[in-house]
C-alpha positions as CSV (number, residue, x, y, z in Angstrom):
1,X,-53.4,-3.8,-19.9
2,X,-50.7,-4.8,-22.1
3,X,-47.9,-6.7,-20.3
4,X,-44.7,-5.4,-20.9
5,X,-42.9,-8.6,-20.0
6,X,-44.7,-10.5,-22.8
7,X,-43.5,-7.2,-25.5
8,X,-40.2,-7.9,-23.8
9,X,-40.2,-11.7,-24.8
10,X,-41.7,-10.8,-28.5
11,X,-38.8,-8.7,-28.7
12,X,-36.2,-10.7,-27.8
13,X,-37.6,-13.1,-30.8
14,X,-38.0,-10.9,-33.2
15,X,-34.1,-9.5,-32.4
16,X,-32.1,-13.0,-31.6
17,X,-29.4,-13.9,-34.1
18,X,-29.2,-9.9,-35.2
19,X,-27.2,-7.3,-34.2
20,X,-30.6,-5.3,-32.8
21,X,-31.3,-5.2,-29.1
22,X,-34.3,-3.9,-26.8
23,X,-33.2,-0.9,-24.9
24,X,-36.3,-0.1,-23.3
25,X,-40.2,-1.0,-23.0
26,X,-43.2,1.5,-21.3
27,X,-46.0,0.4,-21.2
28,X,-49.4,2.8,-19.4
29,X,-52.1,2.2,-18.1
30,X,-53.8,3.5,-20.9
31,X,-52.3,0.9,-22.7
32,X,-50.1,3.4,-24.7
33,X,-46.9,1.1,-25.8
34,X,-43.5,2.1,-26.2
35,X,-40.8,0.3,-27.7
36,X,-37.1,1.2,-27.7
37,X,-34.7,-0.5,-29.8
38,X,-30.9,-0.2,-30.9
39,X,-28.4,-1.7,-32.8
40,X,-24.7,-2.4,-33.1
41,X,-24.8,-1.1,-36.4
42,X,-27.6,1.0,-37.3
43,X,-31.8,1.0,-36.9
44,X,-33.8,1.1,-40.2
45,X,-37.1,2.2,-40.6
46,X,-37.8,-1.2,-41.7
47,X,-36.6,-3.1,-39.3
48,X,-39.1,-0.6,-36.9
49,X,-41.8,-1.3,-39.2
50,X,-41.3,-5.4,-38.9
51,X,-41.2,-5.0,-35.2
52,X,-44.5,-3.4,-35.0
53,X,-46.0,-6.2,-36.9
54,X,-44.5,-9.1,-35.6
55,X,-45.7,-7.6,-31.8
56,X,-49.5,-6.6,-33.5
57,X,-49.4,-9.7,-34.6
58,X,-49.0,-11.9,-30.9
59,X,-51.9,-9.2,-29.5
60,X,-56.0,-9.5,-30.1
61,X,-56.9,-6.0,-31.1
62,X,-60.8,-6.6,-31.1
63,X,-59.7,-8.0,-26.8
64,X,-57.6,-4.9,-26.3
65,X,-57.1,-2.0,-28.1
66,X,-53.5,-0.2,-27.4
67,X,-51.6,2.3,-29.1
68,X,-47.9,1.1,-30.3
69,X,-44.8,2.8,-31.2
70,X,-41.7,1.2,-32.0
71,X,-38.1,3.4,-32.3
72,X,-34.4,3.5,-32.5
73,X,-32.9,4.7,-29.9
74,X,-32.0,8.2,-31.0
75,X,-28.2,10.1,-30.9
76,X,-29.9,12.9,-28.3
77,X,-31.4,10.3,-26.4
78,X,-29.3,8.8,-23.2
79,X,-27.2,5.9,-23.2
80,X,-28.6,3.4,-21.0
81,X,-27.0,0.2,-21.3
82,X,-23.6,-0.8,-21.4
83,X,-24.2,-2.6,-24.8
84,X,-24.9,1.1,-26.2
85,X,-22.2,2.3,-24.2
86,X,-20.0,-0.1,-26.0
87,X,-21.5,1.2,-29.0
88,X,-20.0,4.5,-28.8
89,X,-16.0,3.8,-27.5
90,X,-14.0,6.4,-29.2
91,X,-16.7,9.0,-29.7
92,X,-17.2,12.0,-27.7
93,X,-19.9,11.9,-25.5
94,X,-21.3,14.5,-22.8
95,X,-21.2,12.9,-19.3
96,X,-23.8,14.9,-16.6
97,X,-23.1,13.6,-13.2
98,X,-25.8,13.4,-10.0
99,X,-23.3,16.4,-8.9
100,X,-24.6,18.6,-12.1
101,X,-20.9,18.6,-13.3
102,X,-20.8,18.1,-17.3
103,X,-17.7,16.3,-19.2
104,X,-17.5,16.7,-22.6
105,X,-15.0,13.9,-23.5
106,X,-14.3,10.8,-25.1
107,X,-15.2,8.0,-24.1
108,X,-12.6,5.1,-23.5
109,X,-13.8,2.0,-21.6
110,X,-17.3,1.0,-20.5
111,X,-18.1,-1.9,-17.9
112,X,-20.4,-3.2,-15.8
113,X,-19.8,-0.3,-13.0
114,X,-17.7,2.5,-14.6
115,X,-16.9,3.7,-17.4
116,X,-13.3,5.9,-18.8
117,X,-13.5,9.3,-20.1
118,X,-10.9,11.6,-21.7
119,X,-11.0,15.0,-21.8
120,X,-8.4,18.1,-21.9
121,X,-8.9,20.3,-18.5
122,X,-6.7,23.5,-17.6
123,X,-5.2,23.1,-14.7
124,X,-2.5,24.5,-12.5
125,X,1.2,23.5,-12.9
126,X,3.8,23.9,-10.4
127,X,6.3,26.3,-11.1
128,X,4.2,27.5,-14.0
129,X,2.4,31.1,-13.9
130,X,-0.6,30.1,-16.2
131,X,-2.4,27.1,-16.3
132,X,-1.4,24.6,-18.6
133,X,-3.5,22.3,-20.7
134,X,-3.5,18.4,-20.3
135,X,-5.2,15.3,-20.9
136,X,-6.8,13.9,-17.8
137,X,-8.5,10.2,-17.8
138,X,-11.3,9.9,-15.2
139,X,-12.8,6.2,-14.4
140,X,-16.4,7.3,-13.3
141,X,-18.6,4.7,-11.8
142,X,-21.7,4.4,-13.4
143,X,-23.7,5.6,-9.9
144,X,-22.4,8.9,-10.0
145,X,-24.0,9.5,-13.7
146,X,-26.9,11.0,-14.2
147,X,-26.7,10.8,-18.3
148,X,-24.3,10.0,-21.0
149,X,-25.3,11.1,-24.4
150,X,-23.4,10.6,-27.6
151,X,-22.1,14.2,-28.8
152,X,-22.5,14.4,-32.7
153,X,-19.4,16.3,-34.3
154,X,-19.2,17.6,-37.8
């Protein structure tokens, strides 16, 4: 079996002194391996394509055999660390918590335990017959998220 903490080490290699990071590695029992990688900037297919090689290249494929796919980390695809949270300040994003409530907001401020959404809500205003529109910031700690996705707008 293919050991993930070696991919993990090729990797971080291949990616040191660039602006690309490993998000994520799976590796299963039937030696099917899945690589996950992001970018401050942006992922080219290239940069996918020198990845492959440069892990085919530390593995014996006549020793093991294994199936390898190497991506970007994609817009509909979760946010998972707080580099890629980073990534997208300023941007709306769609925040699902473990409650099953869903923000649709901006994103604001991302640390190790929370992050900072805006977002307009209607609520109700005192002295006021209808509810009124406002901005509301909400610090959310990063336990009480189930996902965080990065909305795309036209």
């Amino acid at each position: 079996m293919i050991d993930t903490e070696k991919v993990k080490t090729i990797v971080e290699r291949f990616a040191a002194g660039t602006d690309v990071f490993l998000v994520e590695v799976k590796c299963s029992l039937s030696n099917n391996v899945e690589v996950v990688i992001d970018s401050d900037t942006s992922v080219s297919i290239d940069t996918c394509a020198a990845l492959s090689r440069a892990i085919e290249a530390e593995f014996d494929r006549d020793a093991e055999d294994f199936e390898l796919t190497v991506a970007s980390a994609g817009l509909s695809e979760p946010l998972k660390l707080l580099r890629q949270y980073r990534k997208v300040l300023g941007r709306p994003v769609e925040v699902v918590l473990r409650s099953g409530e869903k923000r649709y907001a901006t994103l604001t401020d991302a640390d190790e335990e929370s992050i900072m959404i805006e977002y307009k809500d209607r609520v109700e205003v005192e002295g006021k017959k209808r509810r009124q529109t406002v901005e509301v910031s909400k610090r959310i700690p990063l336990t009480e998220i189930r996902s965080t996705k990065q909305q795309i707008t036209c």
